[in-house]
NUMI-575294 format. One line per 3 residues: number of its first residue (from 1); their letters; for each residue x, y, z of C-alpha. Coordinates in Angstrom, 2 decimals, always signed. Example, Ala and Ser with C-alpha at 12.3 -4.5 7.8 and 13.67 -1.06 7.14 Angstrom:
BEGIN
1 = as = +12.30 -4.50 +7.80  +13.67 -1.06 +7.14
END
This chain:
BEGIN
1 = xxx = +0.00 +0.00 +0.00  +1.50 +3.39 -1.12  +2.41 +5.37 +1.91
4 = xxx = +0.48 +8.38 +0.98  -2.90 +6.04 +0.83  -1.56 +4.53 +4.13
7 = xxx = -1.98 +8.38 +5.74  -5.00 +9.83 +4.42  -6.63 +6.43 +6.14
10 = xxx = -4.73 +7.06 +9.96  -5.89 +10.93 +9.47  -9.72 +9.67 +8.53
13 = xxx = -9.78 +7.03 +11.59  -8.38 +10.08 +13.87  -11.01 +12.59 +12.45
16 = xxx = -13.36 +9.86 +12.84  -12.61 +8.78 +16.78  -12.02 +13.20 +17.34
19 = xxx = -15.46 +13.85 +16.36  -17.41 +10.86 +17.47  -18.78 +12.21 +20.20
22 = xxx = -20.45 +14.76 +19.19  -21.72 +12.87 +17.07  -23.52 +10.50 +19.22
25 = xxx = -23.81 +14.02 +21.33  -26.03 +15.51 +18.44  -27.83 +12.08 +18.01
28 = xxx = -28.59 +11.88 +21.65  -30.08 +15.59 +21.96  -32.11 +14.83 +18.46
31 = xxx = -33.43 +11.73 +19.62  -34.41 +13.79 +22.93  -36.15 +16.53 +21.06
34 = xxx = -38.10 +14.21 +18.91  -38.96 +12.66 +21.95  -40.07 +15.77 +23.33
37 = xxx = -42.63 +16.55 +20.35  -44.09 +13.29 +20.38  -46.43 +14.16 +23.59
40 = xxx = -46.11 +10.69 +25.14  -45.31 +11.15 +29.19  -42.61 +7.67 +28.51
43 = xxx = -41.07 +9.63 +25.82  -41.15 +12.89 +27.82  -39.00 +10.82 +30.54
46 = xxx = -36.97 +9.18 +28.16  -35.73 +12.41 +26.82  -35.04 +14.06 +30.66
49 = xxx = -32.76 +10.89 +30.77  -31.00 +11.34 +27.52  -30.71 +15.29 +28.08
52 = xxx = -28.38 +14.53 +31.69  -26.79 +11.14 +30.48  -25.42 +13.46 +27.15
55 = xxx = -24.74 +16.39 +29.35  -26.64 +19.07 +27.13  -24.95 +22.44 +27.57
58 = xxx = -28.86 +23.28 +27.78  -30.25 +20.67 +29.84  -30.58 +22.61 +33.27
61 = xxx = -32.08 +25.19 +30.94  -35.03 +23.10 +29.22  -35.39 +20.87 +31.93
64 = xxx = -36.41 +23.96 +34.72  -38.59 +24.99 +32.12  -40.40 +21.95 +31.83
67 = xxx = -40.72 +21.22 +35.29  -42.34 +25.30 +35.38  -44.32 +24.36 +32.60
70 = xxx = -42.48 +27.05 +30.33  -40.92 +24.00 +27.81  -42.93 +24.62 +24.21
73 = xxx = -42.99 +21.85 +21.48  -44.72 +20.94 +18.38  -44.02 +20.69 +14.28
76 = xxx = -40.42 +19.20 +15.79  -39.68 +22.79 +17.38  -38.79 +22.92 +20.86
79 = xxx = -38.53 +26.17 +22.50  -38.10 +27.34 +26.10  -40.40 +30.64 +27.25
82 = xxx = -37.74 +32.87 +29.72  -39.71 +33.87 +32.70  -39.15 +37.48 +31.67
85 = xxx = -41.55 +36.48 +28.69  -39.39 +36.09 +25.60  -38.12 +32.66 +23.75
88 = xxx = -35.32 +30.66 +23.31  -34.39 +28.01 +20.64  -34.01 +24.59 +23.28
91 = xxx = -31.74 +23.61 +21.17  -29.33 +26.56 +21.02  -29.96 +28.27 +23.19
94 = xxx = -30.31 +31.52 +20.95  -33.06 +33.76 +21.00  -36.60 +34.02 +19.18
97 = xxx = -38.47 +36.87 +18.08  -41.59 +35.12 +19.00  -43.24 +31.74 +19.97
100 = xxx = -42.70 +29.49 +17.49  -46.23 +28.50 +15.42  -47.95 +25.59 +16.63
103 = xxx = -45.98 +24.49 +19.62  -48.55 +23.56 +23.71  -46.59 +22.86 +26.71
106 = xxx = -45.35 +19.90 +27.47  -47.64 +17.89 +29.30  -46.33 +16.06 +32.56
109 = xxx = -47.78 +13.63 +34.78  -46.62 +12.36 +38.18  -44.10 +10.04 +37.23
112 = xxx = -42.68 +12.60 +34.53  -42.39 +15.05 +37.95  -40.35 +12.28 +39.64
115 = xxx = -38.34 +12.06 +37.10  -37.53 +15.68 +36.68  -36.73 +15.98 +40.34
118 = xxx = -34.55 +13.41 +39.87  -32.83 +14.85 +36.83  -32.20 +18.77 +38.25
121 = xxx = -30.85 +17.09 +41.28  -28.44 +14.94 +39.31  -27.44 +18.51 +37.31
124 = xxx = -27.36 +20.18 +40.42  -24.44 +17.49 +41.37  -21.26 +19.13 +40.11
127 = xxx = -22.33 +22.69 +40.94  -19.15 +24.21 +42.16  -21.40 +25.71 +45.80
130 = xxx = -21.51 +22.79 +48.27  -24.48 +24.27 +49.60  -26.19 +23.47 +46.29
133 = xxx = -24.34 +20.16 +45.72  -25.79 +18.90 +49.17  -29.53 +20.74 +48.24
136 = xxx = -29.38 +18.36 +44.96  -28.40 +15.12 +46.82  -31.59 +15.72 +48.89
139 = xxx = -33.52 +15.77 +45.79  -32.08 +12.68 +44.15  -32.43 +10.74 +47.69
142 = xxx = -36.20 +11.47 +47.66  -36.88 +11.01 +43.91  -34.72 +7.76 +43.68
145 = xxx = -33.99 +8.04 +40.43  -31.84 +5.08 +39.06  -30.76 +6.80 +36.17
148 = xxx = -29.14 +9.29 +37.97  -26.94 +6.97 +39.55  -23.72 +6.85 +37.06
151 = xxx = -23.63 +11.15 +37.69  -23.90 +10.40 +41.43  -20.76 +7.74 +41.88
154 = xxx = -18.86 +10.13 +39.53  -19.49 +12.68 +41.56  -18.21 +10.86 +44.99
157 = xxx = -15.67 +10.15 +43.92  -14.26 +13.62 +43.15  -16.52 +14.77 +46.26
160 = xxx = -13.75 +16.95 +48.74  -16.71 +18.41 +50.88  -17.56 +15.65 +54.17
163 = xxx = -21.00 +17.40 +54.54  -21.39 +17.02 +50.72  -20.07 +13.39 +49.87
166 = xxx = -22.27 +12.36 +53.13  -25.09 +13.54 +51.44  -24.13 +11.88 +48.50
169 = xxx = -23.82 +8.43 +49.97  -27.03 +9.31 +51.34  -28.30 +9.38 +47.97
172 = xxx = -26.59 +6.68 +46.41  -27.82 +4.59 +49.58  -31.21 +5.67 +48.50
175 = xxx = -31.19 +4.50 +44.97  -29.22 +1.01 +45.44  -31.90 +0.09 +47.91
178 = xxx = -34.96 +0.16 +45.47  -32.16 -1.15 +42.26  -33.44 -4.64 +42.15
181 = xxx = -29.70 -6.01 +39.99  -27.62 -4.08 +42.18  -25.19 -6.19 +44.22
184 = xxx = -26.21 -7.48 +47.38  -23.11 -6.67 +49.49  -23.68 -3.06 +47.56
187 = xxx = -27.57 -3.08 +48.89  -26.36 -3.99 +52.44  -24.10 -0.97 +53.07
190 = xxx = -26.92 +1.00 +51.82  -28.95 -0.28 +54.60  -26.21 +0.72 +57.04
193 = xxx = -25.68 +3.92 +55.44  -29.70 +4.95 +55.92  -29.01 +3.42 +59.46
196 = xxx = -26.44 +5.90 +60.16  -28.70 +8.70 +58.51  -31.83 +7.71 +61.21
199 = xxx = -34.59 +9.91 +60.40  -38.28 +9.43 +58.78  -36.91 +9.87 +55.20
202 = xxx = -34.52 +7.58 +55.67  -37.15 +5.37 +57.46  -39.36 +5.34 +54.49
205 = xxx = -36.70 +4.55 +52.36  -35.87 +1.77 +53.96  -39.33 +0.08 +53.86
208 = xxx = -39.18 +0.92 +50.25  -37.21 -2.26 +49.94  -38.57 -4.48 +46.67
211 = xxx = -39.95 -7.69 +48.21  -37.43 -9.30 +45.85  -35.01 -8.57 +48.60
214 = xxx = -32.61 -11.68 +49.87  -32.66 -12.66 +53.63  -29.62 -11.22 +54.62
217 = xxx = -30.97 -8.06 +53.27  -34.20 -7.86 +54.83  -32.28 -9.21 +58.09
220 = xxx = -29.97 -6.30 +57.79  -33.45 -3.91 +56.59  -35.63 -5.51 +59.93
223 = xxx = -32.37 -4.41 +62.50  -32.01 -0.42 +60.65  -36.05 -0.26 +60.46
226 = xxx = -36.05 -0.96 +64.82  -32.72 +1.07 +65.38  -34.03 +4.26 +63.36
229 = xxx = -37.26 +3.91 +65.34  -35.74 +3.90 +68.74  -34.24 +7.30 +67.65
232 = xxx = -36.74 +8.52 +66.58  -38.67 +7.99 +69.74  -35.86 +9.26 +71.53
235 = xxx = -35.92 +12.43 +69.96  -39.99 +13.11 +69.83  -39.49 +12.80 +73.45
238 = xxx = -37.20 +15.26 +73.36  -39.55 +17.39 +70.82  -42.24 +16.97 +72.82
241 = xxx = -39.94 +18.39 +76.05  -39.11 +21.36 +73.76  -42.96 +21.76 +73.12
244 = xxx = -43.56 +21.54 +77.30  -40.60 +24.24 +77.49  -42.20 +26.96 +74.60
247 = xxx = -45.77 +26.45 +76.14  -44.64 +26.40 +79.75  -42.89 +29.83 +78.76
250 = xxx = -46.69 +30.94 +77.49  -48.22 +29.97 +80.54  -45.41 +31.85 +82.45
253 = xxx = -46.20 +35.14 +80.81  -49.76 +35.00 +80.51  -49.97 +34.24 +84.53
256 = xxx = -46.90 +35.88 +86.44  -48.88 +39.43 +86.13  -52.13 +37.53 +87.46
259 = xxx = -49.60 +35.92 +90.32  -49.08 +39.66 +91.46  -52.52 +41.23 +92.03
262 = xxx = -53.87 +37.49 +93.20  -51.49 +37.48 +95.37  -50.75 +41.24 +96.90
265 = xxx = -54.65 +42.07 +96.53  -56.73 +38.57 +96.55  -58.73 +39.56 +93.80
268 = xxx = -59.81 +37.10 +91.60  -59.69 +39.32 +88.09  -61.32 +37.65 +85.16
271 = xxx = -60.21 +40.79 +83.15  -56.85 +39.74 +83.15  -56.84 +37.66 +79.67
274 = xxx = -58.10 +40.79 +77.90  -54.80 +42.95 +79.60  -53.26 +40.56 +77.42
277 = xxx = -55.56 +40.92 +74.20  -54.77 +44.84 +74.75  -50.94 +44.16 +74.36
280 = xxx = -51.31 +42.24 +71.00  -53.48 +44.91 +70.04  -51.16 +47.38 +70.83
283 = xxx = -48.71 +45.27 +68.82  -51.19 +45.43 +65.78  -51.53 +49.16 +65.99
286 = xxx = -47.86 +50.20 +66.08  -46.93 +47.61 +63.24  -49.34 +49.62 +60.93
289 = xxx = -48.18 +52.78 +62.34  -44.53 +51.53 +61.03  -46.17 +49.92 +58.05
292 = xxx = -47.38 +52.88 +56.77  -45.02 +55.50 +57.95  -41.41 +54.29 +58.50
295 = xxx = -41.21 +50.36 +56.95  -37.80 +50.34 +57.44  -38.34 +50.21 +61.16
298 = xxx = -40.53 +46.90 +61.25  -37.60 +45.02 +62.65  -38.00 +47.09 +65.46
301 = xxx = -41.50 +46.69 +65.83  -41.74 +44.22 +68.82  -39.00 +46.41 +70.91
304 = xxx = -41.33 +49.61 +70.46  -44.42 +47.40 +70.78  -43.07 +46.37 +74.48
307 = xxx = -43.24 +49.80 +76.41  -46.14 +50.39 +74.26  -48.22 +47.71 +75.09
310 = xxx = -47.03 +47.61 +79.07  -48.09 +51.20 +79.31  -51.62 +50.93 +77.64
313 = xxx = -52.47 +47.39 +79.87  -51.09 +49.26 +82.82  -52.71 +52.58 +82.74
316 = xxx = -56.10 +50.02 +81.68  -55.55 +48.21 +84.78  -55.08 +51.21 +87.20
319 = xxx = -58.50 +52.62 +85.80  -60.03 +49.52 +86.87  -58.22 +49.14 +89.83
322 = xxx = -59.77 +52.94 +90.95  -63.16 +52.82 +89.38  -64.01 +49.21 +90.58
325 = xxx = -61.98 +47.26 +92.16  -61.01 +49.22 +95.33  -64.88 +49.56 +95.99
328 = xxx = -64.82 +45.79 +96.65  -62.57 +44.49 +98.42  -62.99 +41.86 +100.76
331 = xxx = -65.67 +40.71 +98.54  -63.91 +37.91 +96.39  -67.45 +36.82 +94.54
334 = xxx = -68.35 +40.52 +93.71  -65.12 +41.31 +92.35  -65.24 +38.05 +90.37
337 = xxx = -68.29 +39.00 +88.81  -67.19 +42.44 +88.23  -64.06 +41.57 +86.50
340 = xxx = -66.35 +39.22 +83.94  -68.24 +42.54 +83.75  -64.98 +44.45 +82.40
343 = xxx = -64.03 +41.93 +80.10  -66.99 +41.58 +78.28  -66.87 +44.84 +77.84
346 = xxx = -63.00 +44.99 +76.70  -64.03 +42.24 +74.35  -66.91 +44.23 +72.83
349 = xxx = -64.95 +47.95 +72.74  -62.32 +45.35 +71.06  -64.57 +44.56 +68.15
352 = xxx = -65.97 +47.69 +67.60  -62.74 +49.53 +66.67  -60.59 +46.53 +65.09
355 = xxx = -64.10 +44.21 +64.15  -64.39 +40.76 +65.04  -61.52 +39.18 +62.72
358 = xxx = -58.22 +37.82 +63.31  -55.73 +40.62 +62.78  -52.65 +39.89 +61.27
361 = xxx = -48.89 +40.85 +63.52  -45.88 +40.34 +61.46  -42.55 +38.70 +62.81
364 = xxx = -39.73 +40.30 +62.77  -36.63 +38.62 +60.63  -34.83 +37.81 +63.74
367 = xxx = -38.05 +35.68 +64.71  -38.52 +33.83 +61.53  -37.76 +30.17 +60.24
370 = xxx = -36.67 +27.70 +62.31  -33.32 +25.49 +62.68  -32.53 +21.45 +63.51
373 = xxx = -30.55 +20.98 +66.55  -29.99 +16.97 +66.12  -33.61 +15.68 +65.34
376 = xxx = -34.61 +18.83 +67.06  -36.46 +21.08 +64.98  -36.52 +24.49 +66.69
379 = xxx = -38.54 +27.52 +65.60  -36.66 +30.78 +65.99  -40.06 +32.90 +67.84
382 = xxx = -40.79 +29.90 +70.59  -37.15 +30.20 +70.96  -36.99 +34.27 +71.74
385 = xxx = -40.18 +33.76 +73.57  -38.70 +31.46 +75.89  -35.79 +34.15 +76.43
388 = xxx = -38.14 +36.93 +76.73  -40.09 +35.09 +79.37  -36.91 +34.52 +81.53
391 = xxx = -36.34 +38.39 +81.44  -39.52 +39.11 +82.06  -38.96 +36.62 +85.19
394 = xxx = -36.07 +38.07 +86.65  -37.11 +42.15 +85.83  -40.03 +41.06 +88.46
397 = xxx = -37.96 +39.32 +90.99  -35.35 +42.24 +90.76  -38.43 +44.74 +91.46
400 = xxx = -39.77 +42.69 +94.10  -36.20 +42.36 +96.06  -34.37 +45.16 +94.97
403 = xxx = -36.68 +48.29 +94.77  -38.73 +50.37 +97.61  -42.18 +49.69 +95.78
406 = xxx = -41.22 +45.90 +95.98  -40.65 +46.11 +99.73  -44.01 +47.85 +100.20
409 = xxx = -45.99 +45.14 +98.32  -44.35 +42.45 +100.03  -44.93 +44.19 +103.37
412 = xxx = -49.03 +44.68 +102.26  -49.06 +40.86 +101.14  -47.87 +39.33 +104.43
415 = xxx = -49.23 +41.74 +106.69  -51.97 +44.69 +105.30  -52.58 +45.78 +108.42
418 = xxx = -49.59 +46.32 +109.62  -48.00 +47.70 +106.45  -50.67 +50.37 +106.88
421 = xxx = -49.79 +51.60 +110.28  -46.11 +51.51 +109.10  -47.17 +54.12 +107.05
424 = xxx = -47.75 +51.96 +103.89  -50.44 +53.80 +101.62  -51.93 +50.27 +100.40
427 = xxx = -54.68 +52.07 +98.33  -51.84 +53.24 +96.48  -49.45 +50.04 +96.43
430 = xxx = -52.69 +47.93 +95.24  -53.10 +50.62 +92.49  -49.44 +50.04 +91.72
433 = xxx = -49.58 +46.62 +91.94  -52.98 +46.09 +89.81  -51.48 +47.93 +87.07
436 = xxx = -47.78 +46.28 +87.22  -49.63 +43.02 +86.71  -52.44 +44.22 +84.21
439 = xxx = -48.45 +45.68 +82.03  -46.39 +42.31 +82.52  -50.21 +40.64 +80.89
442 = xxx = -49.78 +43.36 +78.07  -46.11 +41.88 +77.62  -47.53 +38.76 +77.28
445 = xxx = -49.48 +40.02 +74.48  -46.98 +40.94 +72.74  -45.39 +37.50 +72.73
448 = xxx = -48.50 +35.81 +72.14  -49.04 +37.87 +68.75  -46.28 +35.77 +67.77
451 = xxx = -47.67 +32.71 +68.22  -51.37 +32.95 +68.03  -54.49 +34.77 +66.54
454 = xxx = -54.64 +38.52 +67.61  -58.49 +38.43 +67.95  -60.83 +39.73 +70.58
457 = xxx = -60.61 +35.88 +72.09  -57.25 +35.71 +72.27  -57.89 +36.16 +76.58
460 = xxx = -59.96 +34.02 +77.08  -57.80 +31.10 +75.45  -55.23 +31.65 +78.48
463 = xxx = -57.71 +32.89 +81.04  -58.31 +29.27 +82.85  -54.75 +28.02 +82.96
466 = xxx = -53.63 +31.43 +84.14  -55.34 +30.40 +87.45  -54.34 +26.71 +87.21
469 = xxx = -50.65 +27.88 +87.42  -51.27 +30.13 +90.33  -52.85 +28.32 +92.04
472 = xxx = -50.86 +24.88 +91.95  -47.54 +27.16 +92.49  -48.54 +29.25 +95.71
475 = xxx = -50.61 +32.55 +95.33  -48.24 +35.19 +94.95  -45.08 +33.10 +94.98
478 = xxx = -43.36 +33.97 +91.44  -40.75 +31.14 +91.76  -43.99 +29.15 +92.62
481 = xxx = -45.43 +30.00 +89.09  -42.26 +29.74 +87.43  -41.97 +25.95 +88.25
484 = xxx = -45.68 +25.30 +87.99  -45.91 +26.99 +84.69  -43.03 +24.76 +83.04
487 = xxx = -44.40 +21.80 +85.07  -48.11 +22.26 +83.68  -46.56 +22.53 +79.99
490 = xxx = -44.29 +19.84 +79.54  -47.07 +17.54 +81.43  -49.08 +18.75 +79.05
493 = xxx = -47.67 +18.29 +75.88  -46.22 +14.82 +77.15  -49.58 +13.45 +77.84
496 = xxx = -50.78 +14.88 +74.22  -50.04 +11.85 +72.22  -51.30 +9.27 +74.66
499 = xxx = -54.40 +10.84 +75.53  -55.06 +13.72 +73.18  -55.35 +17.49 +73.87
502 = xxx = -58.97 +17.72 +75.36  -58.03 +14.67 +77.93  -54.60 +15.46 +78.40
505 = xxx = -55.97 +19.01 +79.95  -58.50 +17.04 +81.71  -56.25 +14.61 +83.46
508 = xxx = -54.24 +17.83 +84.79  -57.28 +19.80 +85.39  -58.16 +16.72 +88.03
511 = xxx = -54.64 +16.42 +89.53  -54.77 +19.63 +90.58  -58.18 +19.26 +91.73
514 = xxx = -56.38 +16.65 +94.25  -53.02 +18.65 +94.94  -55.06 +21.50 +96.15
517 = xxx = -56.93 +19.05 +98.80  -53.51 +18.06 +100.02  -52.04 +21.81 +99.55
520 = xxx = -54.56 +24.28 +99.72  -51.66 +27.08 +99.40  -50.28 +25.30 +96.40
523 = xxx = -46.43 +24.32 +96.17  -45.09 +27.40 +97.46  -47.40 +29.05 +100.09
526 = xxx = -46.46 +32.03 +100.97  -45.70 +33.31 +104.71  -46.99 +36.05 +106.91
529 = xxx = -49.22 +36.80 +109.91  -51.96 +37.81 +108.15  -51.58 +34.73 +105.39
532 = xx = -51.13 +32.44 +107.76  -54.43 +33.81 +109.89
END
């Protein structure tokens, strides 16, 4: 053979073994886009597969915009609508002047949604941000897509990130399981791997398993299944505790103000859940106030809410005090009854300015989202309430101990008459004291509007276990309600799962029922001549 035939053959084979794939790269992405126009949800899957396994410089692209319901096809035209409105050649990627004539949206179905999950989590596998690597090995571990799986090992095994590659195991783990020809030994470690990842995704991926499974691997699936669901009892115990912590906090605030005038004054106020409706309100009012006039301040909201709302349930709370309350005392059934008097009408004056809908109080960004600790998960506003009622706590212990006015109303709770000849103006310390309590209930309002419905109900929701605390810590005792508050709401939401909400509250309601026969003074009685009389 003549030497110069010899090299135009070894420069064809080299052209030929250069260029082959893109070749088979163009065949690929035009066997994809036929796929695409032929409206069949198989062939709509087939060509999401063929789009990632060729690694189309446009495949994030069209595949985004099919899963938005922006992908266009029709005539053998595929085009891609931006979300800014215009068009794009799927293909190319290059722009269009207009839609293209005669192309619908692609039509999907469930399994053609699984499948796209799948697919932009398998794209999303090589992004150069961890954060994003680990976000797409969460959405290949819950879509299980096998065909993802060749992207996934490649990208272990270049994987430098530990949080990443764990995730990607995780993953892997996830698909092997439900891949019926996948080695056994392979299948096994997948079981251990879910093992080590021990929550209910895991859990459910687990009892996935095909029933084609061998012994050893349903041996290995039965021991992961009863380890992951001893954690997981474990740490619902422990949510549950967190629960009894963020509501025990609630009960705190919404009764340490009641603890005061119950137990400096012995007036049983039934007004006291709408002190705390006025601080929510007051929370509404100034967040429209900042709504409408300085927005940039609504971060701030809550801190200028606070004085806000303590002053207006305070200077509420001294009226009542001096138009009512001081007229009858010594006359615990009249002053009940009087109290139920004020709050209906609270309620009412309520509803007449705001009407008789839930209001809406924003949170502040500090107080938004929430955050795992473990297999905790821990919402940012139960967790600042929680702080706020410890301050609250201690403010009120440091007034009581450390302050002249605290003296006083100690002096008038153990001994009236006595305080009085000391010189002791009690008319003035129960004044004092009616509208320190009726503030610390506006605080609570403020918290509350975090948590609940700012309506004119909202009182009345807290009203009843405001006295349950008080009266199963010691009237008047604030470390007393501090430990019968936390006790009452992790009892509470313990006994929630066994016995339900409406029995759980029940089964308290009665043991108290039976402390009190035992204790009439409640955990913490307090001490004094004229208590003790």
């Amino acid at each position: 053979m003549p030497p110069f035939i010899h090299l135009l053959r070894m420069l064809a084979l080299a052209m030929t073994l250069a260029f082959a794939p893109a070749v088979a790269l163009a065949q690929s992405a035009d066997d994809a886009f036929a796929r695409l126009n032929a409206d069949s949800f198989s062939d709509t899957a087939r060509a999401i597969d063929i789009l990632v396994q060729s690694a189309h410089p446009n495949a994030a692209v069209i595949i985004e915009a099919l899963a938005d319901g922006r992908l266009l096809a029709g005539g053998g035209v595929v085009a891609v609508k931006t979300k800014e409105g215009g068009f794009l050649d799927a293909k190319t990627g290059q722009a269009l002047a207009a839609a293209p004539a005669g192309v619908n949206p692609v039509r999907l179905n469930n399994n053609v949604r699984r499948v796209i999950q799948g697919a932009l989590g398998g794209l999303g596998l090589i992004n150069p941000d961890p954060a994003k690597r680990v976000a797409a090995a969460e959405a290949v571990f819950r879509a299980r897509d096998i065909s993802v799986l060749p992207v996934l090992e490649a990208a272990i095994a270049k994987e430098g990130n530990d949080r990443a590659r764990r995730a990607l195991r995780e993953a892997q783990a996830a698909i092997l399981i439900v891949k019926t020809d996948a080695p056994p030994f392979d299948r096994i470690a997948a079981v251990d791997v879910l093992r080590e990842r021990g929550d209910q995704d895991a859990l459910a991926t687990l009892r996935a398993l095909p029933g084609d499974a061998t012994p050893g691997l349903k041996e290995a699936q039965a021991r992961a299944i009863s380890d992951i669901e001893g954690k997981l009892a474990l740490w619902r115990a422990g949510q549950n505790l967190w629960y009894g912590l963020s509501l025990g906090s609630v009960l705190l605030l919404a009764a340490i103000g009641l603890a005061i005038t119950f137990g400096v004054m012995g007036v049983i106020n039934m007004a006291h859940g709408e002190m705390v409706m006025l601080g929510a309100y007051t929370t509404f009012v100034v967040q429209e106030l900042i709504r409408t006039h300085a927005p940039y301040l609504f971060d701030w909201s809550l801190a200028i809410a606070l004085p806000a709302a303590f002053i207006v349930a305070g200077a509420v709370g001294i009226a009542i005090e001096r138009g009512v309350i001081r007229f009858l005392y010594g006359r615990p059934l009249e002053t009940l009854l009087a109290t139920w008097g004020i709050s209906l009408i609270l309620q009412q004056a309520v509803r007449t300015a705001f009407g008789p809908t839930n209001r809406e109080v924003g949170a502040p960004s500090f107080m938004s989202g929430a955050f795992e600790l473990g297999g905790l998960a821990i919402t940012w506003n139960r967790l600042w309430i929680i702080v706020f009622a410890a301050l609250v706590f201690l403010a009120l212990l440091a007034i009581l101990k450390l302050t002249p006015m605290g003296l006083q109303m100690r002096a008038v709770t153990q001994n009236r008459r006595m305080a009085s000849a000391m010189g002791i103006r009690t008319g003035r310390i129960d004044a004092l004291t009616f509208g320190l309590g009726s503030g610390v209930a506006g605080l609570a309002g403020v918290a509350l509007s975090q948590i609940d419905n700012v309506s004119p109900n909202l009182g009345q929701s807290y009203i009843i276990d405001s006295f349950m605390v008080v009266v199963f810590g010691g009237v008047g005792n604030l470390w007393g309600t501090l430990i019968s508050a936390m006790s009452l709401g992790v009892a509470n939401k313990l006994l929630e799962p066994y016995a339900g909400a409406v029995l759980g509250k029940i089964a308290l309601l009665v043991f108290i029922i039976l402390f009190i026969q035992k204790r009439p003074r409640g955990l913490f009685a307090l001490k004094g001549r004229a208590v003790e009389a």
